[in-house]
C-alpha positions as CSV (number, residue, x, y, z in Angstrom):
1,X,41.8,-40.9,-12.3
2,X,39.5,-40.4,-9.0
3,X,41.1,-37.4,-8.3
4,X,40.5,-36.2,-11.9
5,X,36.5,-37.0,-11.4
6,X,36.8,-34.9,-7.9
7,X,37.3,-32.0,-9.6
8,X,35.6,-32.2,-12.1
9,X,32.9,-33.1,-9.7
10,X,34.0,-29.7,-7.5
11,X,33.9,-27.7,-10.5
12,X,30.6,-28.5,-11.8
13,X,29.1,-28.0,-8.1
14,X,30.7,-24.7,-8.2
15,X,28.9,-23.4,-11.3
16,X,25.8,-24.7,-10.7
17,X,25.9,-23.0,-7.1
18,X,26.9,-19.4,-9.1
19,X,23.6,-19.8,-11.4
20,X,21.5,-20.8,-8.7
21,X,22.8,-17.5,-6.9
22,X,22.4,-15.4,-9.6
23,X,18.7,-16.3,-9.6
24,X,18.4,-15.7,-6.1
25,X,17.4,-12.2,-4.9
26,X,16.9,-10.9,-1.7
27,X,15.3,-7.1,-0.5
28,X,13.8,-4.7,2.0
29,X,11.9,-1.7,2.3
30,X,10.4,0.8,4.7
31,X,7.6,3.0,4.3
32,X,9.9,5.5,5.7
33,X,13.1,5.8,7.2
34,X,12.4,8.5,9.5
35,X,10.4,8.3,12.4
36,X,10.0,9.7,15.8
37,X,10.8,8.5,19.4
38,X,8.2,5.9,19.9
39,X,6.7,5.8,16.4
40,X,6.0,2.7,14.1
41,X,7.1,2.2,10.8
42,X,5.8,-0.7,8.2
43,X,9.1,-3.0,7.2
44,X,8.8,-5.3,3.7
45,X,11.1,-7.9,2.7
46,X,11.1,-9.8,-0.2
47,X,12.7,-13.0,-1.6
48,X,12.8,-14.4,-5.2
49,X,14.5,-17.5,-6.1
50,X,13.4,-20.8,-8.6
51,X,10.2,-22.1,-7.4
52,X,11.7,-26.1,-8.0
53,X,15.0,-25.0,-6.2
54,X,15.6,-26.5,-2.8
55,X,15.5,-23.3,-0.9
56,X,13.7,-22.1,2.0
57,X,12.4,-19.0,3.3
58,X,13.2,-18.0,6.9
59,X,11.3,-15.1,8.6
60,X,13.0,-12.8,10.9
61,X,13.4,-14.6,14.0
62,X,13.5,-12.8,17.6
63,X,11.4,-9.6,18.7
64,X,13.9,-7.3,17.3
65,X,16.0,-5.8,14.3
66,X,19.1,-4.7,16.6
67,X,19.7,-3.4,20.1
68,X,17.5,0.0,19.3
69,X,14.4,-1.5,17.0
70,X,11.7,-4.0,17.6
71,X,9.5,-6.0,15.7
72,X,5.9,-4.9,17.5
73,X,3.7,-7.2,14.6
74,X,4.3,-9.4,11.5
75,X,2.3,-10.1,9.0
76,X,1.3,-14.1,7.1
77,X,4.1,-14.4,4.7
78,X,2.2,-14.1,1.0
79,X,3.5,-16.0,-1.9
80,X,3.5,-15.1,-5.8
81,X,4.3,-17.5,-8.7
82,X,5.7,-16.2,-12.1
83,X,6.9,-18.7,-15.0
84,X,9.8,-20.6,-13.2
85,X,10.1,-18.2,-10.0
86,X,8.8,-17.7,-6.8
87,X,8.1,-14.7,-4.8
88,X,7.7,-14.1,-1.5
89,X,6.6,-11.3,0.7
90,X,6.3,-10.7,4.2
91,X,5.5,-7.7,6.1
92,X,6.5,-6.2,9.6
93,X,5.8,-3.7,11.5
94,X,8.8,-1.8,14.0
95,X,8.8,0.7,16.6
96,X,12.3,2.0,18.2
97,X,12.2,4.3,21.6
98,X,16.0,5.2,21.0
99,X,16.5,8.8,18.8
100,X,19.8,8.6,16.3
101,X,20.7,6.9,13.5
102,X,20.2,3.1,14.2
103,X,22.3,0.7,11.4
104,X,20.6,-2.7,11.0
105,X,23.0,-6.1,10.4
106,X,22.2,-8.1,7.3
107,X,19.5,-11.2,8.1
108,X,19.4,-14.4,6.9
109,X,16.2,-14.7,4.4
110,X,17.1,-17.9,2.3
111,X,18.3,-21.0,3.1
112,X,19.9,-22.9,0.4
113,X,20.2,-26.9,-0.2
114,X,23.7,-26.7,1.3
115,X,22.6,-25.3,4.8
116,X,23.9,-21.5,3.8
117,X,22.1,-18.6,3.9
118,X,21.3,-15.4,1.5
119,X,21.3,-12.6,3.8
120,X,19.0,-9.4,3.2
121,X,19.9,-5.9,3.7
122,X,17.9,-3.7,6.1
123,X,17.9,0.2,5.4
124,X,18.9,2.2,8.7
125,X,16.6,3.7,10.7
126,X,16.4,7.6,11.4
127,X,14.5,7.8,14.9
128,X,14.0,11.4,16.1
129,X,14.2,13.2,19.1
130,X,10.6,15.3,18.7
131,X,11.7,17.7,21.6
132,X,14.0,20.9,21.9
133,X,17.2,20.0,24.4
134,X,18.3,23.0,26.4
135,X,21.1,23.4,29.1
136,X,20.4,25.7,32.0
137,X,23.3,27.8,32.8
138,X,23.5,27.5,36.5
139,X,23.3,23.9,37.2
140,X,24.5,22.5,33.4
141,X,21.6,20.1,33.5
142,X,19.4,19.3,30.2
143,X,16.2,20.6,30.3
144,X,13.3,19.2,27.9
145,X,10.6,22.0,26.7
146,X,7.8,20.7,24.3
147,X,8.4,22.1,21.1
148,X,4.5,23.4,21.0
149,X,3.9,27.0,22.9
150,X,1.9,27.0,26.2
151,X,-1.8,27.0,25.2
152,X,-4.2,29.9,26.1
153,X,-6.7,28.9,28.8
154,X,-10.2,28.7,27.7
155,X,-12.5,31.3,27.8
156,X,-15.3,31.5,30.9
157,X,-18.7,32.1,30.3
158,X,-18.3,35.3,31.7
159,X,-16.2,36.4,29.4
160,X,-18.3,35.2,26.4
161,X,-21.0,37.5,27.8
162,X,-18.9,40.8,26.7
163,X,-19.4,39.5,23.0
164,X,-23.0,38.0,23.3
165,X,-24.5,40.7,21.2
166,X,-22.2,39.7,18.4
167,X,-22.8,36.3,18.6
168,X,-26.3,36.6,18.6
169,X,-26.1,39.1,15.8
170,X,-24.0,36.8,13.8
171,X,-26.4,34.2,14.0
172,X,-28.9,36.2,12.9
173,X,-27.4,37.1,9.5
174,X,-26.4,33.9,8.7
175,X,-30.4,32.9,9.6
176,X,-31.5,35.5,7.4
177,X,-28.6,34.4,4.5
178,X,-30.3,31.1,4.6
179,X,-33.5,32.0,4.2
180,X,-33.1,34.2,1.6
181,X,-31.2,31.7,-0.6
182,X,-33.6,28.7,-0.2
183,X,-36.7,31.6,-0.9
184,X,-34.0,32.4,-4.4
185,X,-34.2,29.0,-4.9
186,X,-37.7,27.7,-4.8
187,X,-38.5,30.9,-6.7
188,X,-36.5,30.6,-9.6
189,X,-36.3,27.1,-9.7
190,X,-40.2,25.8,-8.1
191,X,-42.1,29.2,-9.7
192,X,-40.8,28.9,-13.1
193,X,-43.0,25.2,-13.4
194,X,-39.5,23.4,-14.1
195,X,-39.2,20.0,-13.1
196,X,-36.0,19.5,-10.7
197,X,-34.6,16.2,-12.2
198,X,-33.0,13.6,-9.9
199,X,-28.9,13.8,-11.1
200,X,-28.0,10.6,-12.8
201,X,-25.2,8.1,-11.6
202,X,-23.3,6.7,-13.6
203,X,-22.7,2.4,-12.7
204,X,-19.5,1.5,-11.3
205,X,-18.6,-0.4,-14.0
206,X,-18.3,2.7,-16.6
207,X,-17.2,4.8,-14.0
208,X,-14.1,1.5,-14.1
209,X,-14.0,1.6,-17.6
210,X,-13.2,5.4,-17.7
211,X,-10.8,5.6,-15.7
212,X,-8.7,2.2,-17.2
213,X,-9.1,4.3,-20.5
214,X,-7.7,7.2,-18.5
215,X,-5.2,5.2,-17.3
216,X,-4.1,4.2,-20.7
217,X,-3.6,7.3,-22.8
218,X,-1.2,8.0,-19.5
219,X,1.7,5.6,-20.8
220,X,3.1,5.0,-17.3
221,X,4.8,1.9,-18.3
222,X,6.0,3.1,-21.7
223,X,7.9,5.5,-19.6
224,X,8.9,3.3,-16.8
225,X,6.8,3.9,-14.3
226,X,5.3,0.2,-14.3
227,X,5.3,0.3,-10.1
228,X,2.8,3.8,-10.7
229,X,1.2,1.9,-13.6
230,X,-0.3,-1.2,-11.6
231,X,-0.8,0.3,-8.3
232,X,-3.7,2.8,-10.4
233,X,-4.6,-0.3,-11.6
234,X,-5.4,-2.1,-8.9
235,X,-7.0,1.0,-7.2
236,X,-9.0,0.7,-10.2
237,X,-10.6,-2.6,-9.9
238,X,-10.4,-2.7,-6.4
239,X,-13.1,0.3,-6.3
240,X,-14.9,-1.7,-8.9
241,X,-15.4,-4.7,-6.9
242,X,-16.2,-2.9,-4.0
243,X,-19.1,-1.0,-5.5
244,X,-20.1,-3.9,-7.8
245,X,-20.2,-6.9,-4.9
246,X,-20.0,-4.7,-2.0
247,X,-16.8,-5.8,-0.4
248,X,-13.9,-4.3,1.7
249,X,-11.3,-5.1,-1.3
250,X,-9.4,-1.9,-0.3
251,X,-8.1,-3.0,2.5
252,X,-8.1,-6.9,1.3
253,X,-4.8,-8.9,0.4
254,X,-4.4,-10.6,-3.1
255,X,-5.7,-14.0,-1.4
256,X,-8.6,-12.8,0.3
257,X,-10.1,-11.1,-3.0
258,X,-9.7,-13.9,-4.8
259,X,-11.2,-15.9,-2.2
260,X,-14.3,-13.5,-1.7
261,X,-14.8,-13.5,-6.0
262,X,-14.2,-17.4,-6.0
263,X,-17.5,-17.5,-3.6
264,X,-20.1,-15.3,-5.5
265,X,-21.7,-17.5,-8.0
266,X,-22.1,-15.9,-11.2
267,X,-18.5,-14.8,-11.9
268,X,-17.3,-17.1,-14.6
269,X,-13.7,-19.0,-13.7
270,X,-12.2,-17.1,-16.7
271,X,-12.9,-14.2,-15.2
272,X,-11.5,-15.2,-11.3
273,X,-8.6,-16.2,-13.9
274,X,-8.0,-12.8,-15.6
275,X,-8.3,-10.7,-11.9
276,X,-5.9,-13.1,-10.2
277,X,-3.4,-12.6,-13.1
278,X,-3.6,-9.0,-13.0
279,X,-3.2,-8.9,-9.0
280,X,-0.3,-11.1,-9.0
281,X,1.5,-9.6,-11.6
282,X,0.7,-6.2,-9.9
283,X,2.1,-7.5,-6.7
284,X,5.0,-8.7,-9.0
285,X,5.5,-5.3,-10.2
286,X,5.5,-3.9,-6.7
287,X,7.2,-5.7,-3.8
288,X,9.9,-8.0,-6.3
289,X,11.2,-4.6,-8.3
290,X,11.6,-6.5,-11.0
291,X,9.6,-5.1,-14.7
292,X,7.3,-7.5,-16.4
293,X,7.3,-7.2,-20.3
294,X,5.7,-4.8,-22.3
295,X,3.4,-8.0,-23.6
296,X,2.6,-8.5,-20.2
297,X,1.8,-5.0,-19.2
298,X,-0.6,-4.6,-21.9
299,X,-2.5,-7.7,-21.4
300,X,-3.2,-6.5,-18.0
301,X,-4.9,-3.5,-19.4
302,X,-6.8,-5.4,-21.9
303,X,-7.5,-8.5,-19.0
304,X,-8.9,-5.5,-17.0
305,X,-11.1,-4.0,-19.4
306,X,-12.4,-7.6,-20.2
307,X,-13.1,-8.3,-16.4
308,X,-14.9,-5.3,-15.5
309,X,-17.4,-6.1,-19.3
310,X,-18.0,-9.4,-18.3
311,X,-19.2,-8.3,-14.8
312,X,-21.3,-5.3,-15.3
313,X,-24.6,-5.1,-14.2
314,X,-26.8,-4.1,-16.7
315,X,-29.2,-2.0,-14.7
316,X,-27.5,1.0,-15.9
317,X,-28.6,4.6,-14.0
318,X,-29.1,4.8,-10.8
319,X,-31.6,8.6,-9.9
320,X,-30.6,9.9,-6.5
């Protein structure tokens, strides 16, 4: 009978192992995959697994991918939660001084309750040779030419002299061009008794709401481009709350925008609540590959629109 409960035991191990691998998803991405001798190319992996599970992520250890391509600067790993699941992101940058066609072995990402691993796969790396290679005849040694043509030396003053006239005469035109047009101006504009009116701009937070109503009659995600869909966006309200609070959220991660809204008094909570949904599902959307629901996708949009309302200064036209 003990031996009966030992497989049974075995068995139901087994399958819970296969569906806590099939939730389990490992990935990575370059910015590009081609690169010149010496250049640097941002690296993204990502993991995904149950957020309950006992799993752990493990960064990339050591100062380089394989023999050819170094790690030269890594990024804070940054985490995103969805429903049961977990996300996590961490970003690299490599260099590799070696030109050919440089195949990367799978790294261990993920280590699971049982002390194994979920490896990620690497994409190879194309580095290029950015010079012409040519073999002299006589002595059947390489030589290396830049590929740019010798540059002309510069001119002396000397030589400039033999075209001062033009110069001078050029200048003078263009003098005379000027004058003429600002003279056009004032007269037909100043003489005429019109007013010149100060051109209107419009508040960042129409300007926002334009373009998220420009964004929508695009149907990106109704024709699969959800990735496209959130990162206009994001580029959306990340202009918005530059110009609206006057911060760097450009170049800011998910974290620090929340962190910088969470600060300025007179955002409401619900509203810290509706921009960090929308960033983290954006970020979902991005770096996991994995489609949020068509529910989900429109209530971004409409969590967006309601953000940007419920922020807007009410001075409205700025004259400039």
């Amino acid at each position: 009978m003990k031996y009966i409960y030992l497989i049974l035991f075995l068995i139901c191990a087994g399958i819970s192992s296969n569906a806590l691998a099939q939730n389990v998803r490992t990935f990575a991405e370059m910015d590009s995959t081609v690169i010149y001798i010496g250049g640097q190319v941002g690296l993204d992996v990502v993991a995904t697994f149950p957020k309950d599970a006992d799993i752990h992520f493990l960064p990339l250890e050591g100062d380089s991918l394989s023999r050819e391509v170094e790690i030269i600067e890594r990024f804070k790993p940054d985490s995103v939660f969805e429903a049961e699941m977990m996300t996590i992101h961490q970003r690299y940058i490599v260099q590799s001084f070696d030109s050919g066609l440089h195949y990367i072995a799978p790294k261990p990402l993920l280590k699971l309750a049982d002390n194994s691993t979920v490896d990620v796969e690497i994409p190879a790396l194309n580095v290029l040779n950015p010079f012409n290679i040519e073999i002299d005849e006589q002595t059947q040694v390489a030589k290396i030419t830049d590929i740019r043509d010798a540059m002309d030396a510069p001119w002396t003053i000397g030589e400039l002299g033999e075209y001062l006239a033009w110069i001078i005469g050029g200048i003078v035109v263009i003098a005379l061009i000027i004058l003429a047009y600002m003279y056009y101006k004032r007269r037909a504009v100043g003489g005429t008794g019109e007013v010149i009116k100060p051109k209107k701009v419009e508040p960042c937070h129409v300007t926002a709401l334009d373009n998220l109503n420009e964004l929508k009659t695009k149907e990106l995600w109704q024709h699969g481009h959800v990735k496209e869909y959130y990162s206009e966006l994001t580029v959306i309200l990340r202009v918005y709350i530059g110009a609206r609070y006057d911060l760097n959220a450009m170049e800011s991660t998910t974290d620090e925008i929340m962190s910088d809204l969470r600060s300025i008094p007179n955002i409401d909570m619900s509203d810290t609540t509706r921009m960090q949904n929308i960033l983290e599902m954006a970020d979902f959307a991005k770096f996991a590959k994995m489609e949020p629901l068509p529910d989900e996708n429109d209530g971004a949009m409409r969590q967006a629109i309601e953000f940007v309302n419920n922020t807007a200064e009410t001075s409205a036209i700025v004259s400039q």
